[in-house]
PDB file of N, H, CA, C and O in Angstrom:
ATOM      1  N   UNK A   1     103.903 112.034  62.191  1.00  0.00           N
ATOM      2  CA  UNK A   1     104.069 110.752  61.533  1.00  0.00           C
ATOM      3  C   UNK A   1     103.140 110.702  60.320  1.00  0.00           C
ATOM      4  O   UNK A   1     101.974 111.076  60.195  1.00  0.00           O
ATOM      5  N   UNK A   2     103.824 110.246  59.632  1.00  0.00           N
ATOM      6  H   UNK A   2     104.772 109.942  59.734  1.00  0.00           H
ATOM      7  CA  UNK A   2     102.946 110.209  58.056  1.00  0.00           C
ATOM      8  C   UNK A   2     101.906 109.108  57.880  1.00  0.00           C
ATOM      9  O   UNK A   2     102.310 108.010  58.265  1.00  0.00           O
ATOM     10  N   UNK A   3     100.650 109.132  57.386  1.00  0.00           N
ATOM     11  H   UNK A   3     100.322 110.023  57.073  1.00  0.00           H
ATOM     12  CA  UNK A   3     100.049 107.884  57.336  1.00  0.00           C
ATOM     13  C   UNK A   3     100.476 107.171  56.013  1.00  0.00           C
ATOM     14  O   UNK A   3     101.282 107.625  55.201  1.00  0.00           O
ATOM     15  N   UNK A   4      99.623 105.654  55.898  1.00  0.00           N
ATOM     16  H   UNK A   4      98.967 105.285  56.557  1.00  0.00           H
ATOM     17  CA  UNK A   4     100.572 105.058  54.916  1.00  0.00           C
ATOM     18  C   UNK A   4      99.613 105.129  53.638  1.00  0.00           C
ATOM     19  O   UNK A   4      98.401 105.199  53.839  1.00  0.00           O
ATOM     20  N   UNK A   5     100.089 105.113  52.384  1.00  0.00           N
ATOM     21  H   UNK A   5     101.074 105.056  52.221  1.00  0.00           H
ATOM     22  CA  UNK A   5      98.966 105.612  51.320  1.00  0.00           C
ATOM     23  C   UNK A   5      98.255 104.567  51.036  1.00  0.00           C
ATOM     24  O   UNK A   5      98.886 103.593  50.625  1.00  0.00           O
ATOM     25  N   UNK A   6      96.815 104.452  51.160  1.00  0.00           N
ATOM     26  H   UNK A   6      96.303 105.242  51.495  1.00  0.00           H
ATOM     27  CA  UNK A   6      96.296 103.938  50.792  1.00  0.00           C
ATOM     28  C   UNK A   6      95.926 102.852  49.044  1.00  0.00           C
ATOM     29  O   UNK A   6      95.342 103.344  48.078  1.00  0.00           O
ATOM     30  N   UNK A   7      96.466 101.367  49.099  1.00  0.00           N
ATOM     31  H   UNK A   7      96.940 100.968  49.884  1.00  0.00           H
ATOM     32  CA  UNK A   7      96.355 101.198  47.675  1.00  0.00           C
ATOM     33  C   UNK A   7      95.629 100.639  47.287  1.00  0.00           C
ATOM     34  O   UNK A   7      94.921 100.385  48.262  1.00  0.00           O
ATOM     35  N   UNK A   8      95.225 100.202  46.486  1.00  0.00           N
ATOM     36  H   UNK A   8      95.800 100.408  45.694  1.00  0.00           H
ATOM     37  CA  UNK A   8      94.043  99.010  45.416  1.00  0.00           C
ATOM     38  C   UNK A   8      94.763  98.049  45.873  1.00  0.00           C
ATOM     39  O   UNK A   8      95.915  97.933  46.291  1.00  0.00           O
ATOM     40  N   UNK A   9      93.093  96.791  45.578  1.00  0.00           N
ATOM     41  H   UNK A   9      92.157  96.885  45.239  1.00  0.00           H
ATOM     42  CA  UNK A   9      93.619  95.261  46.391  1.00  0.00           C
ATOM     43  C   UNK A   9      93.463  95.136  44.504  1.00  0.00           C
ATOM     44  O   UNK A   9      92.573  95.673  43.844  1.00  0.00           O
ATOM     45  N   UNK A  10      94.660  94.233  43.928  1.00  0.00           N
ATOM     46  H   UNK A  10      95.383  93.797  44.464  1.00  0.00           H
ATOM     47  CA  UNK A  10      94.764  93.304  42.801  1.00  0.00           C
ATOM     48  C   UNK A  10      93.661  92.226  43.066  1.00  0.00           C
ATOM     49  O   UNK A  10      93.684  91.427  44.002  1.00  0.00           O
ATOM     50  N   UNK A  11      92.851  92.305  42.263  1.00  0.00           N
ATOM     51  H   UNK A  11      92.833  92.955  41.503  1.00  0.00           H
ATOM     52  CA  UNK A  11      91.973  90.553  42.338  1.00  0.00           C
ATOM     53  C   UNK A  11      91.620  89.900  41.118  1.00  0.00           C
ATOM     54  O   UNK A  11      91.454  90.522  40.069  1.00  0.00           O
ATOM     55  N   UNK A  12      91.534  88.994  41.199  1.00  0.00           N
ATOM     56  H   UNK A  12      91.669  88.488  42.051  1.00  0.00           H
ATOM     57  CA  UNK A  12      90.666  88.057  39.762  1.00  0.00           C
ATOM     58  C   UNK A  12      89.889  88.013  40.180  1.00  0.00           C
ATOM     59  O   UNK A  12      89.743  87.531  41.304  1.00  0.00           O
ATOM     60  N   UNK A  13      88.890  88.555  39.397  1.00  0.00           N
ATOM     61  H   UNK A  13      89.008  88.946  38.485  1.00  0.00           H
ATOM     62  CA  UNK A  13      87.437  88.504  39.663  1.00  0.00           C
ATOM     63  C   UNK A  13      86.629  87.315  38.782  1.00  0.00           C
ATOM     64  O   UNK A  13      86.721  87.681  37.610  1.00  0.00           O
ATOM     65  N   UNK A  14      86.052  86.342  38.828  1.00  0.00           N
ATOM     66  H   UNK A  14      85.978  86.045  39.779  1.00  0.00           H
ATOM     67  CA  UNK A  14      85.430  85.541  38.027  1.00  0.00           C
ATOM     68  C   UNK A  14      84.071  85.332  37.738  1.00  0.00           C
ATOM     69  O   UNK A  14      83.146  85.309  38.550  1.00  0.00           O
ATOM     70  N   UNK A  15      84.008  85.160  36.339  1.00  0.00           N
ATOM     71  H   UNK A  15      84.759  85.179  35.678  1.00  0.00           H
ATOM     72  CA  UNK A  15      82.581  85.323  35.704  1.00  0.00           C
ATOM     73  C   UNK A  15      81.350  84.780  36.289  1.00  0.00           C
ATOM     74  O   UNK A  15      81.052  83.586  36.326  1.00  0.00           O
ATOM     75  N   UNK A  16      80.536  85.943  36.826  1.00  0.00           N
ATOM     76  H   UNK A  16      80.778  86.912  36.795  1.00  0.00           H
ATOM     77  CA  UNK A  16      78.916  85.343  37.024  1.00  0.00           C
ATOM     78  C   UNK A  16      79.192  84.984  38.729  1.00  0.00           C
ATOM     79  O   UNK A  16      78.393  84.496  39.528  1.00  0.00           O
ATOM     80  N   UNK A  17      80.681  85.436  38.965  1.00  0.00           N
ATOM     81  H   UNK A  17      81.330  85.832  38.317  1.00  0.00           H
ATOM     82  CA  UNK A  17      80.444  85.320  41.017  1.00  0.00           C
ATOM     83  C   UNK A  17      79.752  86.021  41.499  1.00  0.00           C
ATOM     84  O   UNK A  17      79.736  87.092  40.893  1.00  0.00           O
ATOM     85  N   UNK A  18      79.172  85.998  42.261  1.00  0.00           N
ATOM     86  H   UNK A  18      79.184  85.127  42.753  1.00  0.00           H
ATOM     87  CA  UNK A  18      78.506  86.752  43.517  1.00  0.00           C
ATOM     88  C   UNK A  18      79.912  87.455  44.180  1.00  0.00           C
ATOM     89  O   UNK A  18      80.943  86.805  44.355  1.00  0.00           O
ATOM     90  N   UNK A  19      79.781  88.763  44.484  1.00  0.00           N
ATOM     91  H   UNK A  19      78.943  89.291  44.342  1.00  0.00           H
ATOM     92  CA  UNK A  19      81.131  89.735  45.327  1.00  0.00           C
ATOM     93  C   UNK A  19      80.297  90.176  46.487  1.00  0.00           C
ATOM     94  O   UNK A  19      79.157  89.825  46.791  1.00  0.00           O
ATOM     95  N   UNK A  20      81.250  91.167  47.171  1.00  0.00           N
ATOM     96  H   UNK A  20      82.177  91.452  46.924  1.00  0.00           H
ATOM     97  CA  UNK A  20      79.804  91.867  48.502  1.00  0.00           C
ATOM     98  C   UNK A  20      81.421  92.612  49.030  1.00  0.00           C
ATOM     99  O   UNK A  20      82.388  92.075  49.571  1.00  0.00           O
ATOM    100  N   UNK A  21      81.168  94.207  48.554  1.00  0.00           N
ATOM    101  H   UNK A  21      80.383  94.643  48.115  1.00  0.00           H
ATOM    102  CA  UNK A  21      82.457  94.346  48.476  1.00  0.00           C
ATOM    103  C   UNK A  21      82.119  95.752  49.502  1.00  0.00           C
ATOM    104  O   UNK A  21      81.033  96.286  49.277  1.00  0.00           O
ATOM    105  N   UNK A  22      82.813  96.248  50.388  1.00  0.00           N
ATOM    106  H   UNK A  22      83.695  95.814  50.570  1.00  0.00           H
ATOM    107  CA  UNK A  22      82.563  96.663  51.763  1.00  0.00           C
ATOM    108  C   UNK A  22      82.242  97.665  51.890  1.00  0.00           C
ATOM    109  O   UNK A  22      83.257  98.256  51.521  1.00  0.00           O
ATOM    110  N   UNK A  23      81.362  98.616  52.224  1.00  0.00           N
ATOM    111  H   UNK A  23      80.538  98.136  52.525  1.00  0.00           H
ATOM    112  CA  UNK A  23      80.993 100.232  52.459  1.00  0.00           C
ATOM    113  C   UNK A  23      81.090 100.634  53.637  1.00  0.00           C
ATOM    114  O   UNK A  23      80.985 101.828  53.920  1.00  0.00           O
ATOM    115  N   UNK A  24      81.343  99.545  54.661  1.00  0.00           N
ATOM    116  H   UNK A  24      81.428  98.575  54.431  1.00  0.00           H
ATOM    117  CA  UNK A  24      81.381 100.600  55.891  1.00  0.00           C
ATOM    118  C   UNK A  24      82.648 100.719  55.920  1.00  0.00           C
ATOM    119  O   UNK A  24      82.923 101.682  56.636  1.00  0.00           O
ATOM    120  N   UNK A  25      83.831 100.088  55.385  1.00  0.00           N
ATOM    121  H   UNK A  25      83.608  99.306  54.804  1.00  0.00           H
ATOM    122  CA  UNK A  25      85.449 100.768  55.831  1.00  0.00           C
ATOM    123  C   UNK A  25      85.798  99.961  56.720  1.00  0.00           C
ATOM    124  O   UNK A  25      86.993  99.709  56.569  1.00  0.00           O
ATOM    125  N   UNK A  26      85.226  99.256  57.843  1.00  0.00           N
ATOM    126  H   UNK A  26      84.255  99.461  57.966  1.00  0.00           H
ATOM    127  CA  UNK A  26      85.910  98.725  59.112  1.00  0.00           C
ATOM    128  C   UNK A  26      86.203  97.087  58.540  1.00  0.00           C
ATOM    129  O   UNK A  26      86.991  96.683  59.395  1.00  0.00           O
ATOM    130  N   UNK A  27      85.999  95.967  57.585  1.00  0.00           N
ATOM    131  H   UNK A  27      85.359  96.295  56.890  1.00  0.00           H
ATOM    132  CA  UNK A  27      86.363  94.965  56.971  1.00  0.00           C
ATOM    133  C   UNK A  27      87.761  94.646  57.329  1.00  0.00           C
ATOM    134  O   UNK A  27      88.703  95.322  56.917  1.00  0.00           O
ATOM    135  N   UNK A  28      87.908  93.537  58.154  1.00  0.00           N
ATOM    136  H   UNK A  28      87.143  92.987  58.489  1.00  0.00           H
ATOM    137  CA  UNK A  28      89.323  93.273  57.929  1.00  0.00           C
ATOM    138  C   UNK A  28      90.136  92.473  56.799  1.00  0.00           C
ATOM    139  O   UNK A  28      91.307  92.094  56.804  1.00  0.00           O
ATOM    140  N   UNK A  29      89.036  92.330  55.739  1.00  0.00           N
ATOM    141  H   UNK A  29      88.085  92.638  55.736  1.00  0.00           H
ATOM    142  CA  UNK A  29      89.141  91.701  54.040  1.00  0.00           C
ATOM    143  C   UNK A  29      88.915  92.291  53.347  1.00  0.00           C
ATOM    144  O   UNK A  29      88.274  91.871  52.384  1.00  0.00           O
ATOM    145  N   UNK A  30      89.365  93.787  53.448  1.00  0.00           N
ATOM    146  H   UNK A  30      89.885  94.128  54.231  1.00  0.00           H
ATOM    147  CA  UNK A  30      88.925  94.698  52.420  1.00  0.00           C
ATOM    148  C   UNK A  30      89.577  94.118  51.087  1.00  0.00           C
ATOM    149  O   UNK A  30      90.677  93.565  51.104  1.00  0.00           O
ATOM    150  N   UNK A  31      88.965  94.254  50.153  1.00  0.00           N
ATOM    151  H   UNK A  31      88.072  94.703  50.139  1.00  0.00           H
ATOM    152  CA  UNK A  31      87.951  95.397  49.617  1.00  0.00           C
ATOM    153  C   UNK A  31      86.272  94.657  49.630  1.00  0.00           C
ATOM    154  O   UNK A  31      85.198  95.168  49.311  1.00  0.00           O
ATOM    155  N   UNK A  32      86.702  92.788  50.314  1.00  0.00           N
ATOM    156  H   UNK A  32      87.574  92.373  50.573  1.00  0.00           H
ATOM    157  CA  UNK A  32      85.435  92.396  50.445  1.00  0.00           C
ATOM    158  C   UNK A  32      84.947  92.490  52.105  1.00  0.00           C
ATOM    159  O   UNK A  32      85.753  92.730  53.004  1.00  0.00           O
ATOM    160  N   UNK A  33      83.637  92.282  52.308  1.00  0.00           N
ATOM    161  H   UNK A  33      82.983  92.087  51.578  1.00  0.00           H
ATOM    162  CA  UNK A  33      82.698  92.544  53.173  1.00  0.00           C
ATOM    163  C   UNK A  33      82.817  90.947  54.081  1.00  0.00           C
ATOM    164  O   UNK A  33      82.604  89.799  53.692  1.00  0.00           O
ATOM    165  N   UNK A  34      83.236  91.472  55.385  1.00  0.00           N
ATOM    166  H   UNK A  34      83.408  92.405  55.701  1.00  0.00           H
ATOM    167  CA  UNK A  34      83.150  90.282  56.313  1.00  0.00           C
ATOM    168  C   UNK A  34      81.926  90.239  57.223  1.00  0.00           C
ATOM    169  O   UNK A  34      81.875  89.318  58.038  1.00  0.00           O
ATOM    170  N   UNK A  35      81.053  91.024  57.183  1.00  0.00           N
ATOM    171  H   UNK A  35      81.094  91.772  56.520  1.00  0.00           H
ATOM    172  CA  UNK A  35      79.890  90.792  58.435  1.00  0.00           C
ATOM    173  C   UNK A  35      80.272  92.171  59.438  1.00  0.00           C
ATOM    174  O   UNK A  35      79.377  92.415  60.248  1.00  0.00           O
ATOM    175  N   UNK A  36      81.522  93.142  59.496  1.00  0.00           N
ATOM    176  H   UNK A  36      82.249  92.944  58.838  1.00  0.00           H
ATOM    177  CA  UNK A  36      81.609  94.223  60.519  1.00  0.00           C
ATOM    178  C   UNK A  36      80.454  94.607  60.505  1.00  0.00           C
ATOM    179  O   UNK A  36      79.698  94.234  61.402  1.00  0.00           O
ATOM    180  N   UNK A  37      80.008  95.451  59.491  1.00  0.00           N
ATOM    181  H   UNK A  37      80.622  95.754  58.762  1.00  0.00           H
ATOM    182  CA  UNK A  37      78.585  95.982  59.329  1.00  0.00           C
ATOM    183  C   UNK A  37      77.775  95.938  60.216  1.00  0.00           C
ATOM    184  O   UNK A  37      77.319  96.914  60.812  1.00  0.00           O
ATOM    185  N   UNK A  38      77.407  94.353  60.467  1.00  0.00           N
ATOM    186  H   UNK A  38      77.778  93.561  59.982  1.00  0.00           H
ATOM    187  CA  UNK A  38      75.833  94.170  61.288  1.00  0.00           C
ATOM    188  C   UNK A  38      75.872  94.783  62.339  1.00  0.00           C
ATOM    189  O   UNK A  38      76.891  95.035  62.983  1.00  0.00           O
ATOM    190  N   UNK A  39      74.133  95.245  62.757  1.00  0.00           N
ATOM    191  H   UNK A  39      73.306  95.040  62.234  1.00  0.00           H
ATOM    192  CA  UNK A  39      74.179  95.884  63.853  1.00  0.00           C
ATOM    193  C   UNK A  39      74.018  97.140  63.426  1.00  0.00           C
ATOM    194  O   UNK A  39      73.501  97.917  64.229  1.00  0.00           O
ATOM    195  N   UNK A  40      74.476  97.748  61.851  1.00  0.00           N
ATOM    196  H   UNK A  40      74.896  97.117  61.199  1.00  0.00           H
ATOM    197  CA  UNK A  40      74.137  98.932  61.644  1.00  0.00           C
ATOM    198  C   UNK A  40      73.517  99.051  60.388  1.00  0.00           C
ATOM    199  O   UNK A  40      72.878  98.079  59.985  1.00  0.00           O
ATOM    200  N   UNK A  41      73.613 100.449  59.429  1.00  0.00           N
ATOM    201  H   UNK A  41      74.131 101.238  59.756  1.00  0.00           H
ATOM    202  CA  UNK A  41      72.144 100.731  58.249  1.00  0.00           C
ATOM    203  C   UNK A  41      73.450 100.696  57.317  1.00  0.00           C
ATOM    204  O   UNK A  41      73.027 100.578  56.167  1.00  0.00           O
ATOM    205  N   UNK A  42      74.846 100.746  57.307  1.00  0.00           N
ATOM    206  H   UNK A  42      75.190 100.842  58.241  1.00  0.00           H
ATOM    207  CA  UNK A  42      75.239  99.958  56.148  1.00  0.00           C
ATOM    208  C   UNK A  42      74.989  98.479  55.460  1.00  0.00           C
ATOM    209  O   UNK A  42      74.313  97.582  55.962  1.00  0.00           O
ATOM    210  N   UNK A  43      75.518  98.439  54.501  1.00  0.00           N
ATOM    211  H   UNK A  43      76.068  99.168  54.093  1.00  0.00           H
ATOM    212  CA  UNK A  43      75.088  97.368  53.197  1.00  0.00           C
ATOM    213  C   UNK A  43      76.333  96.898  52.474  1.00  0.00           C
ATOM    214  O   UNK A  43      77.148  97.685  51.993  1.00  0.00           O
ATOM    215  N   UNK A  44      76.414  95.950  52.434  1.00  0.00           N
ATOM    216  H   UNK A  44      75.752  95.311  52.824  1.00  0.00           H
ATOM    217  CA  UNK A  44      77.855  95.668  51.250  1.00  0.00           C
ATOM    218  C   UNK A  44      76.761  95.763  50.075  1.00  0.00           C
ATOM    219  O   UNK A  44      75.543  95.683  49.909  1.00  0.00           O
ATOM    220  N   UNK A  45      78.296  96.050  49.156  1.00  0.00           N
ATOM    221  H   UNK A  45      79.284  96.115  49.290  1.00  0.00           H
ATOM    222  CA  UNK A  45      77.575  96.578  47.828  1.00  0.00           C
ATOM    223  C   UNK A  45      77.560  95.076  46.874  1.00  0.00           C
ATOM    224  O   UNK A  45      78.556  94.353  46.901  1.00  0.00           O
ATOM    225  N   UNK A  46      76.522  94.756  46.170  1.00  0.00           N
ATOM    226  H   UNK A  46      75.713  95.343  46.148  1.00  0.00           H
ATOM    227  CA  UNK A  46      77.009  93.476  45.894  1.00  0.00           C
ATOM    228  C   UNK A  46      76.889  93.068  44.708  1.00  0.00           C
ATOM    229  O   UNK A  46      75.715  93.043  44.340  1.00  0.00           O
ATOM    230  N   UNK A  47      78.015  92.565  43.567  1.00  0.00           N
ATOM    231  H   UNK A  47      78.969  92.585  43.866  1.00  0.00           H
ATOM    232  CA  UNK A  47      78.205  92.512  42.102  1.00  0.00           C
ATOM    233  C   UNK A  47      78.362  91.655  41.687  1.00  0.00           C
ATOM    234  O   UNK A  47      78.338  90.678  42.434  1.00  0.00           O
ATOM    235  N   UNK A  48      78.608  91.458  40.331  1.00  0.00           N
ATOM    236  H   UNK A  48      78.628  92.253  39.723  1.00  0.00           H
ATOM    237  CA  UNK A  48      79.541  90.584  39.462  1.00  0.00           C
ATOM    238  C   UNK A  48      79.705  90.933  38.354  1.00  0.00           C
ATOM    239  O   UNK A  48      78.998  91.784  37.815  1.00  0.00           O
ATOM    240  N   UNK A  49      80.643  90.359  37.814  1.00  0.00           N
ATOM    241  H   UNK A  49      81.217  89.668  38.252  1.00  0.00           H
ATOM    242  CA  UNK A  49      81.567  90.738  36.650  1.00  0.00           C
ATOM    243  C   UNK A  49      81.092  89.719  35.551  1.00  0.00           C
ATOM    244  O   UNK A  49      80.748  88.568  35.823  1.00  0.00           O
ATOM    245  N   UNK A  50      81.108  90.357  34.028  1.00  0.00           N
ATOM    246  H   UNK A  50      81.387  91.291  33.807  1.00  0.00           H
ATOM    247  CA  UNK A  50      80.068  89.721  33.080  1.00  0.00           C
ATOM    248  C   UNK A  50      81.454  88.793  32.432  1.00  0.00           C
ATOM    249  O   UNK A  50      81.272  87.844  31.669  1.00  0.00           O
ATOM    250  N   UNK A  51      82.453  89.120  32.753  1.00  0.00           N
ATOM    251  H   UNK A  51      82.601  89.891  33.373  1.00  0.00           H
ATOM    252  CA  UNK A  51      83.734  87.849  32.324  1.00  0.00           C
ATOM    253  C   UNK A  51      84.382  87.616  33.244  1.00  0.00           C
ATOM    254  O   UNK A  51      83.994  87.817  34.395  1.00  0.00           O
ATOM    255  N   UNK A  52      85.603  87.101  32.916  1.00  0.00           N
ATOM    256  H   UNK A  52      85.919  86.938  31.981  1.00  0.00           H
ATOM    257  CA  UNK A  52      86.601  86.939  34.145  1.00  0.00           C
ATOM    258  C   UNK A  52      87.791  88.397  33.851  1.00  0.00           C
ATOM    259  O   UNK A  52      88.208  88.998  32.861  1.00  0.00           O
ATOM    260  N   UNK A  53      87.922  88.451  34.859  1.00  0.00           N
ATOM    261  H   UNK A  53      87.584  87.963  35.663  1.00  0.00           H
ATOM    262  CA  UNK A  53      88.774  89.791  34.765  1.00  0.00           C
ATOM    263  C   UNK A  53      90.107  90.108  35.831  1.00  0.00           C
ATOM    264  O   UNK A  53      90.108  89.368  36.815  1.00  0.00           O
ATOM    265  N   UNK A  54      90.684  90.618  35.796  1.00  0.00           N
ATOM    266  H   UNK A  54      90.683  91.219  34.997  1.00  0.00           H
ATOM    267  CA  UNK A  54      91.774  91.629  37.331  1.00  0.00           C
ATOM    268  C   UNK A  54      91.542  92.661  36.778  1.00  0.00           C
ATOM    269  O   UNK A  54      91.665  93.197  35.677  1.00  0.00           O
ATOM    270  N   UNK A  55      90.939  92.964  38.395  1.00  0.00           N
ATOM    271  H   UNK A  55      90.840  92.528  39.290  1.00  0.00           H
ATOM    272  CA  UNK A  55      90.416  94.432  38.653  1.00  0.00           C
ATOM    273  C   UNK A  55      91.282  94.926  40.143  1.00  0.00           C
ATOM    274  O   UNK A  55      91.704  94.112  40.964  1.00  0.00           O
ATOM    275  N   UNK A  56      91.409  96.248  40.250  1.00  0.00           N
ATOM    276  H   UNK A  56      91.066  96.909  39.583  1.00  0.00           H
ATOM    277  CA  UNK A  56      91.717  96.933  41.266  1.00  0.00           C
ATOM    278  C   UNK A  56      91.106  97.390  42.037  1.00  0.00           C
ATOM    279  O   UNK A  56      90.593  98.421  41.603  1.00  0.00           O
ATOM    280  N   UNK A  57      90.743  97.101  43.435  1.00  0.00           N
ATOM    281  H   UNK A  57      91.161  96.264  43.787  1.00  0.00           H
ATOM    282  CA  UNK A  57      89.269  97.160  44.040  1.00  0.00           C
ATOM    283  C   UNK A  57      89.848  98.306  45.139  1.00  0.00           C
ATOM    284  O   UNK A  57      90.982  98.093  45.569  1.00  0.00           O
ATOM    285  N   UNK A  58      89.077  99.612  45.659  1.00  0.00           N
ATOM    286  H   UNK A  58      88.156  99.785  45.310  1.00  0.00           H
ATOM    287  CA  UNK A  58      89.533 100.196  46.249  1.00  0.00           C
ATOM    288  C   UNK A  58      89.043  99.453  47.560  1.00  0.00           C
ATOM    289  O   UNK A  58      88.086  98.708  47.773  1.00  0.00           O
ATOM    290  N   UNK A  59      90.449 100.123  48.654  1.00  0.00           N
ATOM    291  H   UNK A  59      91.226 100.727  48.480  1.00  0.00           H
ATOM    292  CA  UNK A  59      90.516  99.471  49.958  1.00  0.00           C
ATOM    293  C   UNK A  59      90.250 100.741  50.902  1.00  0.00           C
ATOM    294  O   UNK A  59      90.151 100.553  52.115  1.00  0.00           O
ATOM    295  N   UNK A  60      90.145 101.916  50.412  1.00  0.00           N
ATOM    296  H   UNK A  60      90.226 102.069  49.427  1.00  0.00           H
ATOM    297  CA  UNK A  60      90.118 103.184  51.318  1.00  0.00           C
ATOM    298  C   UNK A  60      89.181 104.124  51.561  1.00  0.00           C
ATOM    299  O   UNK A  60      89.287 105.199  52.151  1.00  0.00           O
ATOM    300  N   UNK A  61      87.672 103.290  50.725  1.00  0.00           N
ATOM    301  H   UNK A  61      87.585 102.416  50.245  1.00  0.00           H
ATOM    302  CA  UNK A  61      86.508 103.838  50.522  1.00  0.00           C
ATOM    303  C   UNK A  61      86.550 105.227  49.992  1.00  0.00           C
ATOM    304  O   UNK A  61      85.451 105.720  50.249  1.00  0.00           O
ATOM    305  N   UNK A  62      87.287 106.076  49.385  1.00  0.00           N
ATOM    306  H   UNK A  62      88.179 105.676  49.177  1.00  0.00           H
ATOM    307  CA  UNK A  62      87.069 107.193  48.459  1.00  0.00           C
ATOM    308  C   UNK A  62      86.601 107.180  47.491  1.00  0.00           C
ATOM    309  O   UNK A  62      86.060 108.199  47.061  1.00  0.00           O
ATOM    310  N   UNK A  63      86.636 105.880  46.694  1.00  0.00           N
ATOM    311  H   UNK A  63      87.075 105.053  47.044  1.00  0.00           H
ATOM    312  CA  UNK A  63      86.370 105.923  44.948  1.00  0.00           C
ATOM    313  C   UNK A  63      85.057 106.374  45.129  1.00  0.00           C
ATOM    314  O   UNK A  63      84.422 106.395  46.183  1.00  0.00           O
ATOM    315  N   UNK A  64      84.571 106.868  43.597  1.00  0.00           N
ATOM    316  H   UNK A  64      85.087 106.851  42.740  1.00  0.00           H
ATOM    317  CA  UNK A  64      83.145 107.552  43.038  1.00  0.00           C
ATOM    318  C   UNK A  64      82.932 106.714  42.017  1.00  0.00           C
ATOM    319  O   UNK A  64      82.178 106.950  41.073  1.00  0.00           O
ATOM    320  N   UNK A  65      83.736 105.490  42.209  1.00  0.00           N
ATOM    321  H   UNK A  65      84.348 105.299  42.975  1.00  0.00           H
ATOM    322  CA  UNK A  65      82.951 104.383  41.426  1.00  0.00           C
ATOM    323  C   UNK A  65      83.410 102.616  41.861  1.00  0.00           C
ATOM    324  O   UNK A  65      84.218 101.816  41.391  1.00  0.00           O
ATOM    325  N   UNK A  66      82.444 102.579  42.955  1.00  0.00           N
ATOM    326  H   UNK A  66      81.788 103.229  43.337  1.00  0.00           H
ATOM    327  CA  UNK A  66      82.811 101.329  43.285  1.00  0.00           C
ATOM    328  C   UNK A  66      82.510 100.362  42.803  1.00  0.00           C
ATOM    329  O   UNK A  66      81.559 100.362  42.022  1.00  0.00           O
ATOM    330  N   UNK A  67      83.346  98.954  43.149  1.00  0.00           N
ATOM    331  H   UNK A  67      84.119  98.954  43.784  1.00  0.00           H
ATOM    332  CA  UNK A  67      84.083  98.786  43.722  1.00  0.00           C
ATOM    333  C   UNK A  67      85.382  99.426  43.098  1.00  0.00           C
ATOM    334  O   UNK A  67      86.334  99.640  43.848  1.00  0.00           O
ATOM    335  N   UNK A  68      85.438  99.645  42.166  1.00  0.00           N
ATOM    336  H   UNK A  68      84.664  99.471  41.556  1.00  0.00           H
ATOM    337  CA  UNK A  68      86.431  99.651  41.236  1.00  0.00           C
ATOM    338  C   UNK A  68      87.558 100.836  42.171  1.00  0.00           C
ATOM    339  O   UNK A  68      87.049 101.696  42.890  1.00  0.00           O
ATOM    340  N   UNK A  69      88.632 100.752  42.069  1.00  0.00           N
ATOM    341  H   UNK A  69      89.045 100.053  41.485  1.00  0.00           H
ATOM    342  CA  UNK A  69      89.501 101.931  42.409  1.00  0.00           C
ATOM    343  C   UNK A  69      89.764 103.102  41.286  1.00  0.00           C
ATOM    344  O   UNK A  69      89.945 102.960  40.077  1.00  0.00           O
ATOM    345  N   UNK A  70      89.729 104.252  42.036  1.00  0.00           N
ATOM    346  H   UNK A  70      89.581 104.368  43.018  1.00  0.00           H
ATOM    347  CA  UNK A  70      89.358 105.616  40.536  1.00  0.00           C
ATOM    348  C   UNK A  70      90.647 106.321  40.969  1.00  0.00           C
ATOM    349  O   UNK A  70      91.123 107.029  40.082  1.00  0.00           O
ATOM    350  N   UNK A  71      91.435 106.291  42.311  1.00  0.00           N
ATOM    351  H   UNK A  71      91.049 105.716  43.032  1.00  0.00           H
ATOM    352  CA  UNK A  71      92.510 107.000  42.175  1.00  0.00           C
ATOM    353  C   UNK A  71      92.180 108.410  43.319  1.00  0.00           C
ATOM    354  O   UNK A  71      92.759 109.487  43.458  1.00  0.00           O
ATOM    355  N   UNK A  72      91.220 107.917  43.871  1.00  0.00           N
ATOM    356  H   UNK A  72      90.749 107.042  43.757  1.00  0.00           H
ATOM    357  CA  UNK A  72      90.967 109.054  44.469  1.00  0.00           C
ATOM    358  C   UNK A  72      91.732 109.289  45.707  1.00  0.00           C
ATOM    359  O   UNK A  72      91.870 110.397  46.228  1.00  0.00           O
ATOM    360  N   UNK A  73      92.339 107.913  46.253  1.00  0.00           N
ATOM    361  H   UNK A  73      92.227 107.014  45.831  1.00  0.00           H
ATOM    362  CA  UNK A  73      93.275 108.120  47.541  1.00  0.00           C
ATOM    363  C   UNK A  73      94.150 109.210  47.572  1.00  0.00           C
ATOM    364  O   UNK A  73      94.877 109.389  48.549  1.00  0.00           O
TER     365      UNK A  73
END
C-alpha cells in the first residue's frame, strides 16, 4: 500500500504574530504546535513574519528550512 504524499499547509500568516510551529511531528495542527511535545526535550520553533503574507508551511518535518516548506517531501 502506498503512503499518501505528504503536502504544505496554505496559511496567512499575519504581521508581528507570535507562531510556534511543530518539531516533534506528532501535532494534530500541523504545521502549528499543540502541546504533544510536553513531557519531552523537543521545542516548537517559534516566529513571525515581518508583513502579512501566504506561506506554505511544511507538515512532514523534512524541510531544511523551517517552517517554510522546501520540497523536500
Amino acid at each position: 500500500m502506498n503512503k499518501p504524499i505528504p503536502t504544505p499547509r496554505a496559511c496567512y500568516l499575519l504581521k508581528n504574530k507570535a507562531y510556534a510551529y511543530c518539531t516533534c511531528n506528532n501535532s494534530k495542527d500541523k504545521p502549528y504546535c499543540d502541546g504533544t511535545h510536553k513531557g519531552t526535550e523537543q521545542k516548537p520553533l517559534l516566529f513571525k513574519v515581518p508583513e502579512n503574507e501566504k506561506a506554505f508551511l511544511c507538515t512532514c518535518g523534512s524541510t531544511k528550512n523551517a517552517p517554510y516548506c522546501d520540497g523536500s517531501h
